[in-house]
N, C-alpha and C positions, 0 to 999 in steps of 0.2 A: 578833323575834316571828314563828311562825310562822305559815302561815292556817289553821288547825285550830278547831274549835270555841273561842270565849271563855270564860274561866269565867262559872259562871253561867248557861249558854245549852243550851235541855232539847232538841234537834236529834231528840230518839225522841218524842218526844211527837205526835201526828199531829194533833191539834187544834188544834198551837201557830197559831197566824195566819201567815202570810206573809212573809217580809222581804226586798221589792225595791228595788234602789238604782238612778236612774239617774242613768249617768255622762257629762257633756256636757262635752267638752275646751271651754275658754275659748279663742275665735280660734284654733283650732289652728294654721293653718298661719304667721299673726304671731307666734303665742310659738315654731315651729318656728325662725322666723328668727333671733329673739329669742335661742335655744337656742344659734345660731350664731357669732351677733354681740351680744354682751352689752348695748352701747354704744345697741343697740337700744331696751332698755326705757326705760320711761314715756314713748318717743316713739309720737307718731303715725304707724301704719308700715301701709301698704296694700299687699297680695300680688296680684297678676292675671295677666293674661297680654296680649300688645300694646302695651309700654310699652317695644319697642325701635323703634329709630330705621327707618322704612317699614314699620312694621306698619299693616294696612286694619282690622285684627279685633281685639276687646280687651275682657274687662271685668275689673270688680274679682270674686276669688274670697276674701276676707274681707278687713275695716278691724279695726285693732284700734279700743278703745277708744278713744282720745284720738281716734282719726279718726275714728270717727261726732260726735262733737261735733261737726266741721263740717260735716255731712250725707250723708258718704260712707260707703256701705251696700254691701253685698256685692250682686254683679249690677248696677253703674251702670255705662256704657260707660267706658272709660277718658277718653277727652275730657271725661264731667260730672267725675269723680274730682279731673282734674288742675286744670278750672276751679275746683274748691272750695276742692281741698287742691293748690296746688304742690309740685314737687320739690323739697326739701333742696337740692339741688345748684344751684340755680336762685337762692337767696335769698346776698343780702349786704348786709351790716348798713352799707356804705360807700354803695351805690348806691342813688339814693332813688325808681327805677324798677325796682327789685329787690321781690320776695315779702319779706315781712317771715319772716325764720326762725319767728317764731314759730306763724306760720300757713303751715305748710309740712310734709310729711309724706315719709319714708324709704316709696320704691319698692323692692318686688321684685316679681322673674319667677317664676310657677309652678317648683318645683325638687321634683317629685315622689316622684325617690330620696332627697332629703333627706327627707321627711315621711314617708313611707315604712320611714324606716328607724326612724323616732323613730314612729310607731305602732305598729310592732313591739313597741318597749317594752312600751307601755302594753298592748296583748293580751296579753303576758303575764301583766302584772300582773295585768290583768282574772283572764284563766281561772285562774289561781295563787287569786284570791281566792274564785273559785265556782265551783260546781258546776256550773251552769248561766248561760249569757251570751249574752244576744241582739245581737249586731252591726248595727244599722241601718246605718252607713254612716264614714265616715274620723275620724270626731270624735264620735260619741255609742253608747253599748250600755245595756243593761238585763242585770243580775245579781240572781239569787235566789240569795240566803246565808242562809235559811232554817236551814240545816243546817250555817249555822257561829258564827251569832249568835241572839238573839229580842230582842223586847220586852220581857225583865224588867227594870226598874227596878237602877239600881246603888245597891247595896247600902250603908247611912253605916256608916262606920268609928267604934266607940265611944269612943276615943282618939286620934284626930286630927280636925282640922278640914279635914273632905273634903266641898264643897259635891256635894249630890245634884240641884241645879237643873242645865235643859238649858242649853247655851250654844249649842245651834245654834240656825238662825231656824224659824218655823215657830210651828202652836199646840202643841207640845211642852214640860210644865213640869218633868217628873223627867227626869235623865238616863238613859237606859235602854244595853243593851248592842249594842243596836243602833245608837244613836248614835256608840259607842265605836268598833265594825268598820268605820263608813262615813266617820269621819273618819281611819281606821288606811289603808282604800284611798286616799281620794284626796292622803292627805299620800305617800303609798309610790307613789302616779302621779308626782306630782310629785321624790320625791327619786330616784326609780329611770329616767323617763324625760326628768326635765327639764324638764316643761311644766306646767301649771296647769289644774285643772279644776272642776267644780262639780258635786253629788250629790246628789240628793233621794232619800231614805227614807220610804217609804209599805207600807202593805200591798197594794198592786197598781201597775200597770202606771203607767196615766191617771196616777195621783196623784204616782207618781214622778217623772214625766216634767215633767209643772207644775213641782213641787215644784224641779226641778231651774233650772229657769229665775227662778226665782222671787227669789233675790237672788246672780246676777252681779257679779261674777266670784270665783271661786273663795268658793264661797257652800255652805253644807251644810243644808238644809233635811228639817226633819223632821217627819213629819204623821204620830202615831203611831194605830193601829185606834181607831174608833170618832170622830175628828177628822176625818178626811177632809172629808164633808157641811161642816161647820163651817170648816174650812180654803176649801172652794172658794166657798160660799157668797158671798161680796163680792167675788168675780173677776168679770170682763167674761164673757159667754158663748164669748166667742172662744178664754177659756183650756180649755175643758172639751176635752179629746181627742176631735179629729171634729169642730167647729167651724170649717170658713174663713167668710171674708169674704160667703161667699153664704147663704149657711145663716145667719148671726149677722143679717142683714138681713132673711130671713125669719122670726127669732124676734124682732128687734122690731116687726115689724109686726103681731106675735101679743100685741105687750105683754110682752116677753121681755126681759129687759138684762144680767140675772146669772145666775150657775150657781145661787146659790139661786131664783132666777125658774125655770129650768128645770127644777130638781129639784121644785119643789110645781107645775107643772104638769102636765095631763090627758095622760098619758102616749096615750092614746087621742088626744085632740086633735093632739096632736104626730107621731103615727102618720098619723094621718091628711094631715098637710103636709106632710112629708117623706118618707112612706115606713116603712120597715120601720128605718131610722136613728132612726126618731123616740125611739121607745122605747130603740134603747141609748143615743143621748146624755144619755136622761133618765134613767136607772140611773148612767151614767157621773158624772152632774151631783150623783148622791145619793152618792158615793162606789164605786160599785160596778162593781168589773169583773173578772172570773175569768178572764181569758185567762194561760195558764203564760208563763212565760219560758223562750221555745222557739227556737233555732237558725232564723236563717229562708233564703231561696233566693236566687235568682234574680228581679231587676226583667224583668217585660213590656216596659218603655220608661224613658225618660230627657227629662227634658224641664223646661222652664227658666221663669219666666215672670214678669212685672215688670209692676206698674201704673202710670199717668202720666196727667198731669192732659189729658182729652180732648182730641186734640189732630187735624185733620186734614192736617198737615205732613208733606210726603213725605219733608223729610230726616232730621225727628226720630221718625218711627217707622221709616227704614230703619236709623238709629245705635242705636236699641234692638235691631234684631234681630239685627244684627250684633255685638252687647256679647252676647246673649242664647245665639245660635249657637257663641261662643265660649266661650263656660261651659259648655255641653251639651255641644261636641267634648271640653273639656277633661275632662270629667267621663268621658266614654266611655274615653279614653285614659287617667285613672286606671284604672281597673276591665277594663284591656286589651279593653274589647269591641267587636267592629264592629256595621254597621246597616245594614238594608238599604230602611227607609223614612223619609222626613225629611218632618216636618208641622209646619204653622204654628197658633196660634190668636191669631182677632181677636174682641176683644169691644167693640161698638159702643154708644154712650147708646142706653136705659138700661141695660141687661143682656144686649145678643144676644151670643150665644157664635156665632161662625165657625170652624171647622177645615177646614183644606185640607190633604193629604196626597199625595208622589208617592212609588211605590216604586220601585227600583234594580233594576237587572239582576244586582246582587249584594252581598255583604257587603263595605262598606267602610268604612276608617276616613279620614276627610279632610275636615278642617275647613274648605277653600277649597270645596270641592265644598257639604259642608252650607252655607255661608251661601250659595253661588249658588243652589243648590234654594230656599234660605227667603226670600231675597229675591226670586225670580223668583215664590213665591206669592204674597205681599205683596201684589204687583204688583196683582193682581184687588181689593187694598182701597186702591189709591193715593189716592181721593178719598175714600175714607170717615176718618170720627172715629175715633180706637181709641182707645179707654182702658184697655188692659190688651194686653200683647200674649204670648205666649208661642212658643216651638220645640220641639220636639220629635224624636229620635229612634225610632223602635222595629222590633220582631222582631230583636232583639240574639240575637248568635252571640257566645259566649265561650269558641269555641274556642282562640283562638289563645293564652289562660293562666288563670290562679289570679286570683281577684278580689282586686286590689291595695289593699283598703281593710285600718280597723281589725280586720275583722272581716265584713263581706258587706250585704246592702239587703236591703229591708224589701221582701216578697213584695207585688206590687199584690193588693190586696183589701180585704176589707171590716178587718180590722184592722190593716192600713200606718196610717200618720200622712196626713192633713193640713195642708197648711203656711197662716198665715195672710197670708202676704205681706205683714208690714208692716216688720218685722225681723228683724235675727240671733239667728236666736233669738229668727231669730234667728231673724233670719230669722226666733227662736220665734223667728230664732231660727228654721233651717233650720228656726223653724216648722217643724210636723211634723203631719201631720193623715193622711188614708186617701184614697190616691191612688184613681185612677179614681171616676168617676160618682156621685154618694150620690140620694139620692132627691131631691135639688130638680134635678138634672140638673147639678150643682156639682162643678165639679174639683179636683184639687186643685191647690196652688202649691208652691212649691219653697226652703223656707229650712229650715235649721233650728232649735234655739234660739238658736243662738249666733249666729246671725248669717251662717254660713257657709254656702253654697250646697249645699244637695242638689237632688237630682233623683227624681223620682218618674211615676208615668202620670197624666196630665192627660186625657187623653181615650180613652174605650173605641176599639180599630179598627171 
């Protein structure tokens, strides 16, 4: 089949509604390995970096599945990781001071030519499928196929028995040809590069992106025009694109709890608490969001950030910055870019936000150097409680190559993502929300749906 319009699908029509898909690789970098090593699947397999013998710096850069069931999330130091989930290698079924195999999980090392090359794929496939493809970052984009599919309903055949119900999830009950394109990409991601992914189809952006998260792993979710409202309506507010953890606290203390709470609220009221966000998350909450799916740039900063239960322990919030430091280097070193300022943030009970930042006499890339800078900031909160901690890179120089992701990062501003920091995916799930500042003075965090760690700007310079 090739990618050319569907039958059926009226591509001249300029009225026609919209049709954008987005695409969130499942665990990328575990099914990467997976891809490797067959022997791999259905196990509990955790990817990071510091899980060689004298490494000081470490965290996890995605769990698959079977490994969050033991608690093990993308950005935990390596030390929580291994306490939760032991080494394979570690367990024997003879020794009865041995890890029990079954609670035991397949380590690897960051191996970024291998992911790398097995992204490739998938860009292709992507841009092969659309016209247009928004690259966020190593595991998730946004495609508009507008113009190679639509919403017509698929047609019954009057002599065969060809059911016209949708089989994807979603409130979708005809199958339309739209459903048929977006289950054509992600089965054609998977046979052509090997790895598994998950697609939500909406008429705009927001919706897709939910949509995509929304039944994990390899899940096709479809919210056709005029459903959206109705589809987000019984989500948490946390799901509405533009919602983290600080903003979602300030809408319940407005009486706030779901996107339909949001969307029949006084947009005016909401304006007023937040700012000038107020009003699009409340458009956003009724379905609505006219941003194109558009090629984006270049990130402002890079920056990491993890919450924990308030703790004033100098050794357990210098192992998170150090887990923290390590996924932020590592991330810089996917995306070959250097840095020439490294900043910390502390957020103390109940909500103080602290940033402390030093700049460099140049651009460099060195991951021993960033955690001595993040750790030596710390320092100024040794006695204080943190309950959230984060790191930071920024004024990135990306001279020295080509942005080694899927496809490039989400421009900081007012329409990047927000991450909710609670999971992959998910971090939603690299959680994904609008980095830098929104109106409550709220940052953002750093996951994205899937669980795997992105990066984003956390605080204006």
């Amino acid at each position: 089949m090739d990618s050319g319009t569907l039958p059926g699908a009226e591509p001249d029509d300029a009225d026609a509604e919209r049709v954008v898909l987005h695409v969130d690789m499942d665990c990328f970098y575990a099914s990467c390995e997976r891809l490797r090593d067959p022997e791999l699947r259905g196990e509990p397999v955790v990817v990071g970096m510091g899980y060689e013998p004298g490494e000081t710096i470490g965290a996890v850069a995605t769990a698959s599945y079977e490994a969050r069931e033991f608690g093990v999330d993308s950005a935990d130091p390596i030390s929580a990781a291994l306490e939760a989930l032991p080494r394979r290698s570690e367990a024997d079924p003879d020794d009865p001071d041995a890890p029990d195999p079954a609670e035991t999980a397949h380590y690897r090392t960051v191996d970024m030519e291998h992911y790398k090359s097995i992204a490739a794929g998938v860009k292709e496939v992507l841009h092969d499928c659309a016209d247009a493809v928004r690259e966020v970052s190593v595991d998730e984009a946004y495609l508009d196929v507008t113009e190679r599919t639509s919403w017509e309903p698929v047609a019954s055949v009057d002599d065969a028995e060809v059911s016209t119900e949708s089989t994807a999830s979603g409130p979708a009950e005809r199958r339309t040809l739209a459903e048929g394109y977006a289950r054509y990409v992600r089965d054609r991601i998977e046979r052509e590069a090997g790895v598994p992914a998950s697609v939500g189809v909406a008429p705009n952006m927001s919706a897709a992106k939910i949509a995509s998260d929304h039944d994990k792993p390899e899940g096709l979710v479809v919210v056709p025009p005029g459903r959206v409202g109705e589809f987000l309506a019984p989500l948490p507010t946390e799901a509405v694109h533009g919602v983290g953890p600080v903003t979602a606290r300030t809408l319940s203390g407005m009486g706030i709890e779901t996107a339909g709470d949001l969307a029949e609220a006084d947009p005016a009221e909401l304006e007023s608490e937040l700012g000038e966000r107020g009003r699009e998350l409340h458009e956003r909450a009724r379905g609505e969001d006219d941003r194109e799916v558009t090629p984006t740039g270049l990130p402002k900063s890079l920056s990491r950030e993890s919450s924990l239960p308030p703790t004033d322990d100098v050794g357990t919030k210098r192992e998170r910055v150090r887990a923290l430091a390590a996924d932020v280097s590592r991330r810089a070193g996917e995306r070959e870019c250097l840095y020439r300022t490294i900043g910390i943030k502390v957020v103390t009970p109940p909500y103080d936000v602290n940033t402390r930042a030093r700049s460099l006499p140049g651009p460099v890339d060195d991951p021993e150097l960033l955690e001595e800078v993040a750790l030596d900031l710390l320092e100024e909160f040794e006695e204080d409680r943190a309950r959230k901690l984060g790191v930071r890179v920024s004024k990135l120089d990306f001279a020295r190559g080509d942005q080694a992701t899927l496809g490039g990062f989400e421009i900081a501003g007012s329409d990047a993502e927000e991450s909710g920091g609670g999971r992959d995916g998910d971090e939603r799930d690299s959680e994904s929300r609008s980095p830098g500042v929104n109106g409550t003075g709220e940052e953002s965090t750093a996951r994205n749906c899937d669980g795997q760690t992105s990066l984003v700007e956390f605080d204006a310079e």
